[in-house]
N, CA, C and O atoms as a GROMACS GRO file, in nm:
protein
  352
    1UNK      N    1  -0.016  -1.971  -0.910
    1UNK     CA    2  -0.036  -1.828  -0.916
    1UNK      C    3  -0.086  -1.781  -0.780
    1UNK      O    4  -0.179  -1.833  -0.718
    2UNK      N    5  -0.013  -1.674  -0.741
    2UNK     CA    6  -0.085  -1.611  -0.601
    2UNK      C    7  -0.076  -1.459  -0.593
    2UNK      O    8   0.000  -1.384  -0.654
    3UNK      N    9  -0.195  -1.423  -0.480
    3UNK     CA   10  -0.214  -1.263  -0.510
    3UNK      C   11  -0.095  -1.218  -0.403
    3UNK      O   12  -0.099  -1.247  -0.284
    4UNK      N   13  -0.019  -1.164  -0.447
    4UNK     CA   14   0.066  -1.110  -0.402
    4UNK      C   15   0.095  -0.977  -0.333
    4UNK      O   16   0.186  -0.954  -0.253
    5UNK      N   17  -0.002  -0.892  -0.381
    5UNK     CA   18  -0.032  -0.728  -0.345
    5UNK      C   19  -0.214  -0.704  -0.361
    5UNK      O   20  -0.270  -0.759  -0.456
    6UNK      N   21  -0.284  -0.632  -0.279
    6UNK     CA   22  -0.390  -0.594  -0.273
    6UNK      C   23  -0.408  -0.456  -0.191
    6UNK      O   24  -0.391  -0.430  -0.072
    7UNK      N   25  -0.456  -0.362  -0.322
    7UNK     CA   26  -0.453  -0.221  -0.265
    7UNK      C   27  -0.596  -0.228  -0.280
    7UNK      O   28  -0.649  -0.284  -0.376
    8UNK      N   29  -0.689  -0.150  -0.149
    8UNK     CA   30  -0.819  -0.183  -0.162
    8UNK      C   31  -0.830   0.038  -0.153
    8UNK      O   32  -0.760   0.117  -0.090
    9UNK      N   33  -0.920   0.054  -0.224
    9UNK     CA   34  -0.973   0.178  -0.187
    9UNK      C   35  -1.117   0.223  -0.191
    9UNK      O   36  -1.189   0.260  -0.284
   10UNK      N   37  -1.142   0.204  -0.026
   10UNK     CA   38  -1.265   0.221  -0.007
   10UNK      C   39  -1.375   0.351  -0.046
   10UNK      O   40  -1.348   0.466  -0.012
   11UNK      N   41  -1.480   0.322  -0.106
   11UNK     CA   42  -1.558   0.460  -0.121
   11UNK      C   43  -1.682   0.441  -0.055
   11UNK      O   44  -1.709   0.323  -0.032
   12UNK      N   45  -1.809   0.575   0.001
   12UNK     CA   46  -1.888   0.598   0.042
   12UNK      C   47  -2.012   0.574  -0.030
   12UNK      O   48  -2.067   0.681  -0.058
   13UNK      N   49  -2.085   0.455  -0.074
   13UNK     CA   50  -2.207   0.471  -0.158
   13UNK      C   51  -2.268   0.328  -0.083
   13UNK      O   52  -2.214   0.255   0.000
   14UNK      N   53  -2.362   0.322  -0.128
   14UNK     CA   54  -2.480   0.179  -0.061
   14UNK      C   55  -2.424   0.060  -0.118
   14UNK      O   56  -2.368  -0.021  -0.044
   15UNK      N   57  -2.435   0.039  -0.251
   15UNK     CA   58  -2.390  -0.120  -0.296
   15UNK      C   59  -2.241  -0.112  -0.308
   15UNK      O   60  -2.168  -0.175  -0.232
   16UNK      N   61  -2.199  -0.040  -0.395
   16UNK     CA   62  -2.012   0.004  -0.387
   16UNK      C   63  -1.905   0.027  -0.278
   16UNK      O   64  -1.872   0.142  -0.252
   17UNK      N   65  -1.859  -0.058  -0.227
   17UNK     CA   66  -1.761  -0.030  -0.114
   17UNK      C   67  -1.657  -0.013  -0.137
   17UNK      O   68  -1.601   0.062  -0.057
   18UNK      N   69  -1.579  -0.062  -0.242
   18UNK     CA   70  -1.443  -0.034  -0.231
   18UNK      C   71  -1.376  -0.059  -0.399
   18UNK      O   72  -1.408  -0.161  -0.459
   19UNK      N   73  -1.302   0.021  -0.450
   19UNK     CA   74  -1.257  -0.028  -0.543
   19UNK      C   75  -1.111  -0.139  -0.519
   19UNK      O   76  -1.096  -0.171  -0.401
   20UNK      N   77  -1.014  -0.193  -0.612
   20UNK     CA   78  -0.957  -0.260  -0.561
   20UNK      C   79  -0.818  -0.302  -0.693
   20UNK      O   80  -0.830  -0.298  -0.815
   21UNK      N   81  -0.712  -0.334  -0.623
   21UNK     CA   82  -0.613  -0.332  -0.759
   21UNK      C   83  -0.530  -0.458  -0.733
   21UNK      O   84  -0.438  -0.452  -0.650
   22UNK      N   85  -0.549  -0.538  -0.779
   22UNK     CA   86  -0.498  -0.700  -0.711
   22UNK      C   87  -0.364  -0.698  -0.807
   22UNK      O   88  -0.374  -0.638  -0.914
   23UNK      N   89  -0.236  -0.762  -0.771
   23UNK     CA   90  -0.110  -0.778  -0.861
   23UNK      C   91  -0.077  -0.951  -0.798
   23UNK      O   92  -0.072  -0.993  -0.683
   24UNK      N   93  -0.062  -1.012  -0.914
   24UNK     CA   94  -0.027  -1.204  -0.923
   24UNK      C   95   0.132  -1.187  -0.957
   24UNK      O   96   0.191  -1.123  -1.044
   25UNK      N   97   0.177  -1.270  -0.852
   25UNK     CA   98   0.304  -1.336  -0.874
   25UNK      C   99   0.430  -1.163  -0.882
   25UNK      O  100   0.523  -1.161  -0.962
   26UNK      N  101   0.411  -1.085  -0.820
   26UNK     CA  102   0.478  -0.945  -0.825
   26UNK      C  103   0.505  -0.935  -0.972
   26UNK      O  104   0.610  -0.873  -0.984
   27UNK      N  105   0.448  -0.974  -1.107
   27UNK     CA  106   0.465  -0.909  -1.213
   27UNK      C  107   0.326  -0.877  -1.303
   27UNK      O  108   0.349  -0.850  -1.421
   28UNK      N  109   0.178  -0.876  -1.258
   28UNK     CA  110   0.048  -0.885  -1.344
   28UNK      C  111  -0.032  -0.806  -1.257
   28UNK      O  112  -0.042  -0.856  -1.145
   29UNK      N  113  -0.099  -0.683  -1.274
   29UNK     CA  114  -0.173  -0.632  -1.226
   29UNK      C  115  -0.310  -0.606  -1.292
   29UNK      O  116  -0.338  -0.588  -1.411
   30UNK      N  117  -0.392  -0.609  -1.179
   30UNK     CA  118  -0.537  -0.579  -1.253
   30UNK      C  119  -0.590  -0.467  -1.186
   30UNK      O  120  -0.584  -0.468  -1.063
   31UNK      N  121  -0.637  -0.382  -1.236
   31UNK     CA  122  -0.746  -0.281  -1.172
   31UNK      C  123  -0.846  -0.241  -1.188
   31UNK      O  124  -0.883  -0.227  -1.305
   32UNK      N  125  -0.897  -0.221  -1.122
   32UNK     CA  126  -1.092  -0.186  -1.063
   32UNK      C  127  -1.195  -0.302  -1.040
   32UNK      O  128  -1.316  -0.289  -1.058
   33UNK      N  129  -1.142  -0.401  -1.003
   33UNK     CA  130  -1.217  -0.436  -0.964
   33UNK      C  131  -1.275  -0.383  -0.826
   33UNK      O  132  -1.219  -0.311  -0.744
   34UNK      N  133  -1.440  -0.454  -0.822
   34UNK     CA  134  -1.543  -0.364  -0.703
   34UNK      C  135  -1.522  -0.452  -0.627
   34UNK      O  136  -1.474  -0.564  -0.640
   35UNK      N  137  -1.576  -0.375  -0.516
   35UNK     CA  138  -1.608  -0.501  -0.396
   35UNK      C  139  -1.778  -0.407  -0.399
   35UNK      O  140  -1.797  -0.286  -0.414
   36UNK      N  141  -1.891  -0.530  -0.377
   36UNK     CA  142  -1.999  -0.456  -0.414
   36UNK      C  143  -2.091  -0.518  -0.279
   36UNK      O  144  -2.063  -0.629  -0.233
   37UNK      N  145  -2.174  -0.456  -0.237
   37UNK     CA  146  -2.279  -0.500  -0.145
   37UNK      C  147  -2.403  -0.538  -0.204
   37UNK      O  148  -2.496  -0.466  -0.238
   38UNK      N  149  -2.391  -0.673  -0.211
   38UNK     CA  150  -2.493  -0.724  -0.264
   38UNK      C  151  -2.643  -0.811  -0.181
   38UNK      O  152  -2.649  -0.812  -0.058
   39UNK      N  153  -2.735  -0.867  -0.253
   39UNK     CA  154  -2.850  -0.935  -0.169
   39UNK      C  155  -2.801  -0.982  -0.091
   39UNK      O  156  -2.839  -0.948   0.021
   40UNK      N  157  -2.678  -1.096  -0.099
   40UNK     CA  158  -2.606  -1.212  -0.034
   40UNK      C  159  -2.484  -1.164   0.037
   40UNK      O  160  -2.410  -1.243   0.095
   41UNK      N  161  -2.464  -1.054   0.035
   41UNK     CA  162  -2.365  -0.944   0.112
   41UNK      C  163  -2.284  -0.953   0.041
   41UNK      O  164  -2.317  -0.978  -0.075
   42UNK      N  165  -2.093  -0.934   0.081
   42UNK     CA  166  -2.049  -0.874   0.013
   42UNK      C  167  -1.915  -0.966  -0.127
   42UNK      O  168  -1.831  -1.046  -0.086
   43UNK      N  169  -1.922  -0.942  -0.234
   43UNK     CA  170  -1.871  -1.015  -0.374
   43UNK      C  171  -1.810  -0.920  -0.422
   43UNK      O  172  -1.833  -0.799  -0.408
   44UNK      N  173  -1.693  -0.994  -0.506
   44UNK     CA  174  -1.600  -0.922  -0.586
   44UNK      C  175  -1.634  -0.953  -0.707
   44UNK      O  176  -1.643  -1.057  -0.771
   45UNK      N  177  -1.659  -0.772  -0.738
   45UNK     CA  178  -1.691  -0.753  -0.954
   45UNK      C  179  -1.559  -0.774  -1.036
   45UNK      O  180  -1.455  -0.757  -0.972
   46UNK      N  181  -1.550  -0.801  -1.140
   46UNK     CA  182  -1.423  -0.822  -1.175
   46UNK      C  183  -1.423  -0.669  -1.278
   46UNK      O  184  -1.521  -0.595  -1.288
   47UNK      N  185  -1.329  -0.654  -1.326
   47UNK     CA  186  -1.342  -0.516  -1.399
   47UNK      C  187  -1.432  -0.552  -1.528
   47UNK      O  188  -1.458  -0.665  -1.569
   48UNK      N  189  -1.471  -0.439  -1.579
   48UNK     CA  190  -1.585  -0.442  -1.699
   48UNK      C  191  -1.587  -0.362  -1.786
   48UNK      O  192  -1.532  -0.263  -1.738
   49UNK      N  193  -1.626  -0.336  -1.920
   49UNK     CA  194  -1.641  -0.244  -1.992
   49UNK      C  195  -1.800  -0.250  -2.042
   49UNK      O  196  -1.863  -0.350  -2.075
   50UNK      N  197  -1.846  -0.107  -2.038
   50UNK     CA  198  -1.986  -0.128  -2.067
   50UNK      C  199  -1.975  -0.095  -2.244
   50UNK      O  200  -1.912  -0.010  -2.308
   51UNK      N  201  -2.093  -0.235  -2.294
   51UNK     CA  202  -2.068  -0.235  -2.469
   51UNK      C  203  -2.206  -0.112  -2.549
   51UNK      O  204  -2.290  -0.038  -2.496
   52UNK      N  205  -2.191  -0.126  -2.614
   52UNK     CA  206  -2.310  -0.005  -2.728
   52UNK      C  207  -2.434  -0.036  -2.695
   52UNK      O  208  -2.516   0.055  -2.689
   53UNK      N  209  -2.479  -0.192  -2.661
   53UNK     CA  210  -2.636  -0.219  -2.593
   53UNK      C  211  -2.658  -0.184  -2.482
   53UNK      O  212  -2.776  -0.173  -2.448
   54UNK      N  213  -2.538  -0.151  -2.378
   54UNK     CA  214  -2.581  -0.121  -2.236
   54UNK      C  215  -2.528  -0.225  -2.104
   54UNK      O  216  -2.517  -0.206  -1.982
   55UNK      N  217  -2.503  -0.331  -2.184
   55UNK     CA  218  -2.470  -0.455  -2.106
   55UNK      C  219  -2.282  -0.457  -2.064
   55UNK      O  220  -2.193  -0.408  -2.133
   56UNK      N  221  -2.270  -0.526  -1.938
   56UNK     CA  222  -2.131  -0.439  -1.930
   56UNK      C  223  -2.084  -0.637  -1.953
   56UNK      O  224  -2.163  -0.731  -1.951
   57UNK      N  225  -1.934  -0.640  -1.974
   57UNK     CA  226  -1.892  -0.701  -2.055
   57UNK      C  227  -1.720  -0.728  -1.955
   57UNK      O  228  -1.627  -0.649  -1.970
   58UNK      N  229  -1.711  -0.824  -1.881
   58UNK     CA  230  -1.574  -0.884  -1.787
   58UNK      C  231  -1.441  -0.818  -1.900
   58UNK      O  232  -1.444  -0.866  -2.014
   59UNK      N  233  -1.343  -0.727  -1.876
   59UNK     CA  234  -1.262  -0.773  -1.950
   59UNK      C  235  -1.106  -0.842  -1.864
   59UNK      O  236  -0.993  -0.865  -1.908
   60UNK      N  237  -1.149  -0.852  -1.766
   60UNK     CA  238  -1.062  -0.974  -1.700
   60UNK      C  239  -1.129  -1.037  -1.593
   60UNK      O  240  -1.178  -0.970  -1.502
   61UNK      N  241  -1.137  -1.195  -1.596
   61UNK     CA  242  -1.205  -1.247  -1.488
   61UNK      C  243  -1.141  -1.397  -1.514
   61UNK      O  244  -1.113  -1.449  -1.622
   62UNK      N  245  -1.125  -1.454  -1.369
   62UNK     CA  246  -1.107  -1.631  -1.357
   62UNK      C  247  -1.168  -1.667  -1.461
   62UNK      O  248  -1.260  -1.608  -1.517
   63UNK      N  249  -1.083  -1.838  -1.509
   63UNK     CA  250  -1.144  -1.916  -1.566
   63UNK      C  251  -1.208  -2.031  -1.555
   63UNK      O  252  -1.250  -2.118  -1.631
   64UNK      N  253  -1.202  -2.002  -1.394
   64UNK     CA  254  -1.269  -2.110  -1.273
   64UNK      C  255  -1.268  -2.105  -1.198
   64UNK      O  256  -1.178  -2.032  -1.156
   65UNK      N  257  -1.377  -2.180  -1.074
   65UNK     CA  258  -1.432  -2.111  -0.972
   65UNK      C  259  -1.354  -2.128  -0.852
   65UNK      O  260  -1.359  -2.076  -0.740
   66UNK      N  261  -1.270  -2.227  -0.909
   66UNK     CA  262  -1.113  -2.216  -0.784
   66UNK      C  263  -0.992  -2.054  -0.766
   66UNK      O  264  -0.929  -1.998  -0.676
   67UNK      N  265  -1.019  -2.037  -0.914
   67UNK     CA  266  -0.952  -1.896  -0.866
   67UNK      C  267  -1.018  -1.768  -0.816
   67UNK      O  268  -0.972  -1.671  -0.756
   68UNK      N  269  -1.147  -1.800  -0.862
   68UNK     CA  270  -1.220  -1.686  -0.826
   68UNK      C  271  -1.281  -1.707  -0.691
   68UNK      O  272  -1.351  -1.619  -0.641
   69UNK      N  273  -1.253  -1.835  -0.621
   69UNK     CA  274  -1.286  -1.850  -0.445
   69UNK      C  275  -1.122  -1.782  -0.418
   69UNK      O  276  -1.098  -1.697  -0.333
   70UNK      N  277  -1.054  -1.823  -0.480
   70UNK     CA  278  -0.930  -1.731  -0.413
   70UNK      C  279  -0.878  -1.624  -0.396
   70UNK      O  280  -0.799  -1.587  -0.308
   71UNK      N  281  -0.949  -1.542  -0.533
   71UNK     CA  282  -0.936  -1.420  -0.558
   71UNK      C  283  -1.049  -1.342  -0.467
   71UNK      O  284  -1.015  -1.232  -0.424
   72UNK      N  285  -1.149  -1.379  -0.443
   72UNK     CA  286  -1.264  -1.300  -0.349
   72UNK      C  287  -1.174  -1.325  -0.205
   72UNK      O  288  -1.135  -1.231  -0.136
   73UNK      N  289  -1.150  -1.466  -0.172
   73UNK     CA  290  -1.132  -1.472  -0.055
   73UNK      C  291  -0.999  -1.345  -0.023
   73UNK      O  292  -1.044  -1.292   0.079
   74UNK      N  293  -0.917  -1.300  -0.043
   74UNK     CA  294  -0.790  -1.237  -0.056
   74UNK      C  295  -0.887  -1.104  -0.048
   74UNK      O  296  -0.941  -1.073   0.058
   75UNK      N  297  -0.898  -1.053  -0.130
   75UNK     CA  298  -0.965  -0.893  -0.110
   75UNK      C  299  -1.054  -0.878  -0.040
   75UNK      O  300  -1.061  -0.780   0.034
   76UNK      N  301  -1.162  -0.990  -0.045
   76UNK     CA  302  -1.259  -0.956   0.082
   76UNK      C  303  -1.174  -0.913   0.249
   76UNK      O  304  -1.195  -0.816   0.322
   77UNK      N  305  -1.093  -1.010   0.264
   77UNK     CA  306  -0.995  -1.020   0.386
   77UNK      C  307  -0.949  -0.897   0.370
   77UNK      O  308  -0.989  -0.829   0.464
   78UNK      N  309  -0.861  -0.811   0.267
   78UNK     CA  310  -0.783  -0.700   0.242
   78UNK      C  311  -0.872  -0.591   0.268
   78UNK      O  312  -0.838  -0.506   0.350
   79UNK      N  313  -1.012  -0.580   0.193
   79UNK     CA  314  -1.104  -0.518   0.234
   79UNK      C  315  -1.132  -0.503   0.404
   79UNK      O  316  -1.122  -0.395   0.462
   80UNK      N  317  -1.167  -0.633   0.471
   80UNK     CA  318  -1.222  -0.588   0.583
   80UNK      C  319  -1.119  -0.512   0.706
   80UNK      O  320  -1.153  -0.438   0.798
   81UNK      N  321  -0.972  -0.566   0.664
   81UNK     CA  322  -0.870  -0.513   0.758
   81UNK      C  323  -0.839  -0.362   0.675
   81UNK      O  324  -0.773  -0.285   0.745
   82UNK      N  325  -0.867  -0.324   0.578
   82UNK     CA  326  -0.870  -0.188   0.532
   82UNK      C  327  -0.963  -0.119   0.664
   82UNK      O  328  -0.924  -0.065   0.768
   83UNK      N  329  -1.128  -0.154   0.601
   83UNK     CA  330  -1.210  -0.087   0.689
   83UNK      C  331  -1.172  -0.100   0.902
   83UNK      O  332  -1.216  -0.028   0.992
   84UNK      N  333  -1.107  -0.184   0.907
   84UNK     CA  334  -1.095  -0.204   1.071
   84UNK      C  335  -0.972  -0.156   1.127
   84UNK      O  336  -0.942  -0.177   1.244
   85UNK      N  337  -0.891  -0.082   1.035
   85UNK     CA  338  -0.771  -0.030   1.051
   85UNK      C  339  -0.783   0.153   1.007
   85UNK      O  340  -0.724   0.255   1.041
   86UNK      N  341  -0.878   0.123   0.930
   86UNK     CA  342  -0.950   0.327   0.962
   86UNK      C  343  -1.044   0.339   1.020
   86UNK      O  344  -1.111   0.441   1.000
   87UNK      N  345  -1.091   0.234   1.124
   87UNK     CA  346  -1.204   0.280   1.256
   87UNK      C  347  -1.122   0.313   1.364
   87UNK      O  348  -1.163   0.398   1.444
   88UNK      N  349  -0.995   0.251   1.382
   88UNK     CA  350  -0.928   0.274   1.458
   88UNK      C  351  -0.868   0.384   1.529
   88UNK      O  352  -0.787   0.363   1.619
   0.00000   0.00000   0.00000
């Protein structure tokens, strides 16, 4: 499986940088995942739904930490040539 398309769309807030819409193999798309600024700088949220207690709840995420080093590594990259291509 490989990410094939990554549309990143950056927004203006402190921890939230960018939302993000990853598509596998040109037929599976996912959207919203965050790119978030965190303690340890910057990590990819996977999308979420918040449940009736308050607690928000993955409703798509890896099922191991090999895809999810691959999946950060890819948008983080997509992310930073987003931001270095509108300083320009």
């Amino acid at each position: 499986m490989q990410v094939t398309e990554v549309n990143v769309f950056p927004v203006d807030e402190e921890k939230l940088k960018a939302y993000v819409t990853i598509t596998f193999d040109n037929c599976f798309v996912v959207r919203d995942l965050k790119i978030i600024n965190g303690k340890e700088g910057l990590f990819v949220a996977m999308p979420s739904k918040k449940r009736k207690d308050g607690t928000f709840k993955d409703t798509a995420h890896p099922l191991n930490n090999e895809t999810r080093d691959m999946i950060e590594t890819v948008v983080l990259s997509a992310y930073e040539a987003a931001i270095n291509s509108s300083q320009d």
